[in-house]
C-alpha positions as CSV (number, residue, x, y, z in Angstrom):
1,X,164.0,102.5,78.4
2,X,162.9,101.7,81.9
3,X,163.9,98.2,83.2
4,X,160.2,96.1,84.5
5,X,161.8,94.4,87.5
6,X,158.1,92.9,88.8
7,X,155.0,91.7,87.0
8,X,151.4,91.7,88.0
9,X,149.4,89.0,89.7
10,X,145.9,88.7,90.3
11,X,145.6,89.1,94.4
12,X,143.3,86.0,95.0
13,X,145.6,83.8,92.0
14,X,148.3,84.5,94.2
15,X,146.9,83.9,97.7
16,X,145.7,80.9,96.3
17,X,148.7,79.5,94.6
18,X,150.5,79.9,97.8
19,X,148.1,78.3,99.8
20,X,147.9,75.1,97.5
21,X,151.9,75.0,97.6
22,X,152.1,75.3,101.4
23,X,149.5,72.5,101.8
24,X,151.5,70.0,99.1
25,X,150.4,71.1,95.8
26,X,152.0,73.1,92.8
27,X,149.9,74.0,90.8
28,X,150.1,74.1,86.5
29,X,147.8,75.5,84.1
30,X,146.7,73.6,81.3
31,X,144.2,73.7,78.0
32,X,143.9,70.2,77.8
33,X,142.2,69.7,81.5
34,X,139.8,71.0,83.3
35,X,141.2,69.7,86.8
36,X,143.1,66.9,88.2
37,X,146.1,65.9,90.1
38,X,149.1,63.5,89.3
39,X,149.5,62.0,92.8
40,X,152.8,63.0,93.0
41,X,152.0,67.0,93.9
42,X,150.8,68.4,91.0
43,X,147.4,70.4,90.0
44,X,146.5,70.8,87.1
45,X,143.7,73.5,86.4
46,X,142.3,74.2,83.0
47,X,143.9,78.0,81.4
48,X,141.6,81.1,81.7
49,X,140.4,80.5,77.9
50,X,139.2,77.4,79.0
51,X,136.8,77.7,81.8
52,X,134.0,79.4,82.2
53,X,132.7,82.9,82.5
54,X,132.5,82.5,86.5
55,X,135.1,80.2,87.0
56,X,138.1,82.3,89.3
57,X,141.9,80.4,89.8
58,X,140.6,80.8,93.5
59,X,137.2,78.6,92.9
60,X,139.3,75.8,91.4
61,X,142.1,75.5,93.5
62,X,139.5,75.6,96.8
63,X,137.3,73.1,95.1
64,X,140.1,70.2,94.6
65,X,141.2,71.4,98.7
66,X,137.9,70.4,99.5
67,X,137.8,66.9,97.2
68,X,141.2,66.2,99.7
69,X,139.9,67.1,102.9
70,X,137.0,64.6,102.3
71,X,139.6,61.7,101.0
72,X,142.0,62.4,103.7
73,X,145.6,63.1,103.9
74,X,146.7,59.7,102.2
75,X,144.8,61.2,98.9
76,X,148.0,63.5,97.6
77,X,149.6,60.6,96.1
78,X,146.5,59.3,94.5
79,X,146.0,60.9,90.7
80,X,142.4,62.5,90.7
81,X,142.8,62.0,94.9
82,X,142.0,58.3,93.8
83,X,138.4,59.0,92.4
84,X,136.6,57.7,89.2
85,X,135.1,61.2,87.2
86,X,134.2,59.2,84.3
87,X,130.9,57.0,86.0
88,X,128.6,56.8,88.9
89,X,130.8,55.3,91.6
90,X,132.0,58.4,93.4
91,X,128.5,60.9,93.1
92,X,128.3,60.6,96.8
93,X,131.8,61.9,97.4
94,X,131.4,64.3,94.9
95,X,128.5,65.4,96.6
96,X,129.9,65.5,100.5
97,X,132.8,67.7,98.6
98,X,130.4,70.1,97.3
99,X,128.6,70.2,101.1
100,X,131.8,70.6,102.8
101,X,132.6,73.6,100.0
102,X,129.4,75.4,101.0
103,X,130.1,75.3,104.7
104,X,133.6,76.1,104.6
105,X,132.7,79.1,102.3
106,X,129.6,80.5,104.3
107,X,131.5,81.2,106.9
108,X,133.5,83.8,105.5
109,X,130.3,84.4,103.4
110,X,131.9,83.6,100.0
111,X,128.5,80.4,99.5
112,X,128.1,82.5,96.2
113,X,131.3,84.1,95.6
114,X,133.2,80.3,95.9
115,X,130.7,78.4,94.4
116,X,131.3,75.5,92.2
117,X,130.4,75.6,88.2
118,X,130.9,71.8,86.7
119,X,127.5,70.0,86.7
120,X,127.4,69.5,90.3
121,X,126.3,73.1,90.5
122,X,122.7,72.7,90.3
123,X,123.0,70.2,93.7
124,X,125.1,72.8,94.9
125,X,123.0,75.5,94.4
126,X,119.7,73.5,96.1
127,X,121.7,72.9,99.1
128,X,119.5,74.0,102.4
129,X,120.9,76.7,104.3
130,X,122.6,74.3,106.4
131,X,124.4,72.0,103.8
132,X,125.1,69.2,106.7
133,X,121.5,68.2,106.8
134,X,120.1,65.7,106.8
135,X,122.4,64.0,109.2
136,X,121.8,60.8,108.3
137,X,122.2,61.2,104.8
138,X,125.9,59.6,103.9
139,X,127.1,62.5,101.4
140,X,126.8,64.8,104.9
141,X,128.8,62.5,107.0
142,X,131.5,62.1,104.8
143,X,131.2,66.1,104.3
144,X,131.5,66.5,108.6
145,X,134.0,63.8,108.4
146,X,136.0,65.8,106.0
147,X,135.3,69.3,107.9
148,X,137.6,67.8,110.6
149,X,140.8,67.5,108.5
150,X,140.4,71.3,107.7
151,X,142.0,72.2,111.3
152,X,145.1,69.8,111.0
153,X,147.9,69.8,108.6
154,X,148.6,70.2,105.9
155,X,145.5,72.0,105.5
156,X,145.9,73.7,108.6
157,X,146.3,77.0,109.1
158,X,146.9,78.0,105.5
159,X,142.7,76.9,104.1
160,X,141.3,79.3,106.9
161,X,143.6,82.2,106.3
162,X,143.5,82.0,102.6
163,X,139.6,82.3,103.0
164,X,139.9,84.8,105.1
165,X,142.3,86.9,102.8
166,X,140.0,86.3,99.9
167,X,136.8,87.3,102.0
168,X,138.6,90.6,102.7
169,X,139.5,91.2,98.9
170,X,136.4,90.6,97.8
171,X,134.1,92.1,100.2
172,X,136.3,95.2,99.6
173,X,135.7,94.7,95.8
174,X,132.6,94.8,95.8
175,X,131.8,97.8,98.0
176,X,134.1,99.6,95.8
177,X,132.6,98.5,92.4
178,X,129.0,98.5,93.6
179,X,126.0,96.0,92.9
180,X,125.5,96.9,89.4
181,X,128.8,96.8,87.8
182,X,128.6,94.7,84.9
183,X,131.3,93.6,82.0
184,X,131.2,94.2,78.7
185,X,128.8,91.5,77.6
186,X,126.1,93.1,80.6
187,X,126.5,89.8,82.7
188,X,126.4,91.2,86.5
189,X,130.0,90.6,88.3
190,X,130.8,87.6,90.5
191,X,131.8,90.4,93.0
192,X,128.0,90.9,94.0
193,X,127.5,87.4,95.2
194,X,129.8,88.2,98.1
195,X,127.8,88.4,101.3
196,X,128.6,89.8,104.7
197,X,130.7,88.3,107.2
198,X,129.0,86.1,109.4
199,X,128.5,87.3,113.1
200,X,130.7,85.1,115.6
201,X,128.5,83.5,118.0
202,X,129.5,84.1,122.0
203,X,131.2,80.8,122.9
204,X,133.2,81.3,119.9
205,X,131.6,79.6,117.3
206,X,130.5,80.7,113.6
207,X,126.7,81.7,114.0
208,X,123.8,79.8,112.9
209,X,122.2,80.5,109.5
210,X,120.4,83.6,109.7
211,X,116.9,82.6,108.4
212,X,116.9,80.0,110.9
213,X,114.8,81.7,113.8
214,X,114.2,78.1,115.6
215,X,117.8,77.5,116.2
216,X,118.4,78.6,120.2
217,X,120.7,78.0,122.4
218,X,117.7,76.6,124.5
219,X,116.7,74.2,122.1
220,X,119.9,72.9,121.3
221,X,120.6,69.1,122.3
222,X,124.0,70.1,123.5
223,X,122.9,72.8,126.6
224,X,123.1,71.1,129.8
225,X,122.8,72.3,133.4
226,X,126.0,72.1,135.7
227,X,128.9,73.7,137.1
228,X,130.1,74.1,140.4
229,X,127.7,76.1,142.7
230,X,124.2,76.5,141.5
231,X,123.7,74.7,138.0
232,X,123.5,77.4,134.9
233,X,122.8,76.2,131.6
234,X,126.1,75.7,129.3
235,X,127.4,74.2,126.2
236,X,128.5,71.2,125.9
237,X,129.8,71.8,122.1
238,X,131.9,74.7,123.2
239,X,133.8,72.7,126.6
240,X,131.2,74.0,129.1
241,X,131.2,77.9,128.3
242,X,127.8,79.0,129.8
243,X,124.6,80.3,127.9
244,X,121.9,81.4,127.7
245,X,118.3,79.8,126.7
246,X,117.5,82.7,124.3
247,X,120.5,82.9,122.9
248,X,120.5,82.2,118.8
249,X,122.4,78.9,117.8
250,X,125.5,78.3,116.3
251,X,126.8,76.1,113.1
252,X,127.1,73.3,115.9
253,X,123.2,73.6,117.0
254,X,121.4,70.3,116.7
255,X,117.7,69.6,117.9
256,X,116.9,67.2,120.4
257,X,118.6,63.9,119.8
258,X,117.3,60.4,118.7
259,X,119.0,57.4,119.5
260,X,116.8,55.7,116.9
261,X,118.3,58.1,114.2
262,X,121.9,58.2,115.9
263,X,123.2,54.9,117.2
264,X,126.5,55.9,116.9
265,X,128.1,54.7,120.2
266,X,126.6,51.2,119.1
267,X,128.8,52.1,115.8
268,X,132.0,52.1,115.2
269,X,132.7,55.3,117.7
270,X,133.5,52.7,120.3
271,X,135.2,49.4,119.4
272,X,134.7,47.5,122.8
273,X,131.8,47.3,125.1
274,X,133.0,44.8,128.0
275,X,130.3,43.2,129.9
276,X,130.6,41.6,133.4
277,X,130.7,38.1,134.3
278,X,127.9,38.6,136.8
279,X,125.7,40.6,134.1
280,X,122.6,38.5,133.1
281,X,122.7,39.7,129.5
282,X,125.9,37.6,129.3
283,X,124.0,34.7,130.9
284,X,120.3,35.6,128.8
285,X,122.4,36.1,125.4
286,X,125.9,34.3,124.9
287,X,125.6,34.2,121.7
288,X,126.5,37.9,121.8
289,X,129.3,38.2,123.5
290,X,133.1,37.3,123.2
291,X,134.9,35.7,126.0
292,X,138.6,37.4,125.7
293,X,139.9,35.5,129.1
294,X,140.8,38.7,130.9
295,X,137.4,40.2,129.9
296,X,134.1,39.6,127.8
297,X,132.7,41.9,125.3
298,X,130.0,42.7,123.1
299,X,130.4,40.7,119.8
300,X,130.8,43.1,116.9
301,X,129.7,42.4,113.1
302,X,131.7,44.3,110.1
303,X,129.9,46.7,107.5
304,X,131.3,48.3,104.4
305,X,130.4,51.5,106.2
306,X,132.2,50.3,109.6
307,X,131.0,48.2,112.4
308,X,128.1,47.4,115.1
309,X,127.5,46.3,117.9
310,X,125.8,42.5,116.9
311,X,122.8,43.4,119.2
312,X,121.9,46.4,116.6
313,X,119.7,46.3,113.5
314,X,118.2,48.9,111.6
315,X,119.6,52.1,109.7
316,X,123.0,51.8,106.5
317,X,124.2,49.3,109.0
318,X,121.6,46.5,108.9
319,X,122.2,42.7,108.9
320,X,119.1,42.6,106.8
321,X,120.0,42.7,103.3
322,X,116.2,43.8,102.5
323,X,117.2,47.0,104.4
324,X,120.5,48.0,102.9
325,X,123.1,47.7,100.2
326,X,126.4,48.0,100.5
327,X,128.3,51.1,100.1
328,X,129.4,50.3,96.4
329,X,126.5,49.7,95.0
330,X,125.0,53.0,96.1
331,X,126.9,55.6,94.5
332,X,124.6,58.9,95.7
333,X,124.5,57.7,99.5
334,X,120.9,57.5,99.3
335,X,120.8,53.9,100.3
336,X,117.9,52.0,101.7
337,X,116.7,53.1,105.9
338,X,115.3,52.3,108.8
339,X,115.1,53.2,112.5
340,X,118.2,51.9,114.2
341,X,117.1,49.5,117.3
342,X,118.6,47.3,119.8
343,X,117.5,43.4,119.8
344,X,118.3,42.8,123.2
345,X,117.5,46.5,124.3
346,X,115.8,45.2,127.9
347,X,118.6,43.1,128.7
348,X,121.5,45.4,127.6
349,X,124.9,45.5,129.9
350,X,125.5,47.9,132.5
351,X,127.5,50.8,130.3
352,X,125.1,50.1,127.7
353,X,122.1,51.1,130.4
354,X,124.6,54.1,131.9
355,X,125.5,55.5,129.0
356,X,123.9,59.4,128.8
357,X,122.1,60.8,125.9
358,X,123.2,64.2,125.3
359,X,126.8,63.5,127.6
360,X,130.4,64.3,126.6
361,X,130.9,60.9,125.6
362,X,127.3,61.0,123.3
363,X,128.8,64.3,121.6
364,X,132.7,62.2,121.3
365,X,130.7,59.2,119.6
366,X,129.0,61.2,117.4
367,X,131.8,63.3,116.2
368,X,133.7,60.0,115.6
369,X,130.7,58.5,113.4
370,X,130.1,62.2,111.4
371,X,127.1,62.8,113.4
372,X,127.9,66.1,114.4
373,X,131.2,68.3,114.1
């Protein structure tokens, strides 16, 4: 009688059960859940019998990572990473999970292969090819918000290289079972809906969506001209490497920006503007500014969402209560908008007027705000 001294695993169980214990979780299955965590490291995730058809250990596991990148580190010792499944109250962050999922996944292009199957699939599934657009939509900057966390720890390195392992399973998979492979009840296998690896754009970057044939490099708000000797056209997004105009974009290509549609250095990306005591906005509009002694600054104004500048009106940060609700009470992020504007925008201080549209410090405030990644 021979002596069985190892057992069988499913590759992509295993690479992801590792992965969810180096970030913090250990993970349980379970009949009587379909997913959820007990703050205190757990996961449960709902036994084979009980999921679906083209539901994978791997889908389920990367599906909760992505619910914690959006609610931040301090979310592993919140049960359920501290949201409400049974109402309305978290749709929007439900949503920006689901956007973040679709990203993360398309670049290793497992979109398909990764794809959610609760009843959040059909928003999935109508995603654009770009899921972080529009930007101004709420459920996208919490999703770019969230993309940040992915390059840090605890997520950090062990998301990225647990994609990338299941990206070379699968793709391997399914050039070795074919297209039309199909299991005993003829259903086609999730193995087809793996696509290609994404091409790498030059400056490093994963490339922009392929049925995009506007995105360029010379239409992207973040080329500039400079350098030392004669001025070549290069990327801000990518730390000056240089480019070139008909170059395709990237996943960081954004068309020409609007400060109307932005306004995020008058957000909470900066928390000071200081103003001199020989500016006449401080002399045409004191009721704007602070008096700290040493220095005066801009008065702010707090918002559910953050804070502004008091000078600024318009967009999910309005004083106007005709022209937005509060974050609670607008649980898909599709509150009430309008074009964000400066009251005072004639008499604005000096590093108000200086400040460069398109600069290094545009791209930092924008970042900070979920603007742009």
């Amino acid at each position: 009688m021979r002596t069985i001294d190892h057992c069988y695993q499913d590759p992509l169980d295993a690479i992801w059960l590792v992965t969810a214990h180096r970030i913090g979780l250990r993970v349980e299955r379970s009949g009587q859940v379909y997913a959820s965590t007990d703050g205190r490291g757990r996961l449960l995730v709902g036994e084979a019998r009980t999921l679906d058809p083209d539901d994978s250990l791997a889908q389920m596991v990367f599906h909760e990572l992505c619910h914690s990148l959006i609610e931040g580190p301090d979310a592993f010792d919140r049960p359920d990473w501290g949201l409400d499944n049974t109402g309305p109250r978290d749709i929007a962050r439900e949503r920006a999970c689901l956007r973040l999922q679709a990203t993360l996944a398309a670049e290793y292009g497992l979109r398909g292969f990764l794809a959610p199957t609760t009843e959040f699939r059909s928003f999935y599934d109508e995603l654009a090819s770009d899921p972080l657009q529009p930007r101004r939509d709420w459920t996208v900057v919490l999703a770019i918000l969230g993309l940040r966390h992915a390059d840090k720890p605890p997520w950090a390195p062990h998301l990225r290289e647990a994609l990338r392992a299941t990206a070379e399973i699968a793709r391997t998979a399914r050039q070795l079972i074919g297209p039309d492979s199909a299991v005993a009840d003829s259903r086609p296998m999730l193995w087809r809906l793996v696509d290609r690896l994404p091409e790498r754009h030059r400056v490093g970057f994963p490339g922009a969506v392929e049925d995009d044939v506007e995105r360029a490099c010379g239409n992207c708000a973040w080329r500039y001209r400079g350098g030392p000797g004669r001025p070549v056209d290069r990327c801000r997004q990518a730390d000056g490497v240089r480019v070139e105009a008909d170059w395709p974009g990237c996943n960081r290509w954004e068309a020409e920006l609007d400060c109307r549609e932005c306004a995020a250095c008058c957000r909470d990306a900066y928390h000071s503007v200081t103003v001199s005591r020989r500016d006449p906005m401080l002399r045409n509009h004191p009721d704007l500014v602070v008096d700290r002694g040493s220095y005066v600054e801009l008065r702010r104004i707090g918002h559910p969402r953050g804070n502004h500048c008091a000078a600024l009106g318009g967009g999910i940060y309005s004083t106007d209560p005709g022209d937005a609700r509060p974050a609670g009470d607008d649980p898909a992020g599709q509150a009430p908008w309008r074009p964000y504007g400066c009251a005072i925008y004639a008499d604005r201080p000096r590093p108000c007027r200086e400040f460069e549209t398109g600069g290094q410090h545009c791209l930092t405030a924008r970042r900070r705000v979920g603007l742009s990644r």
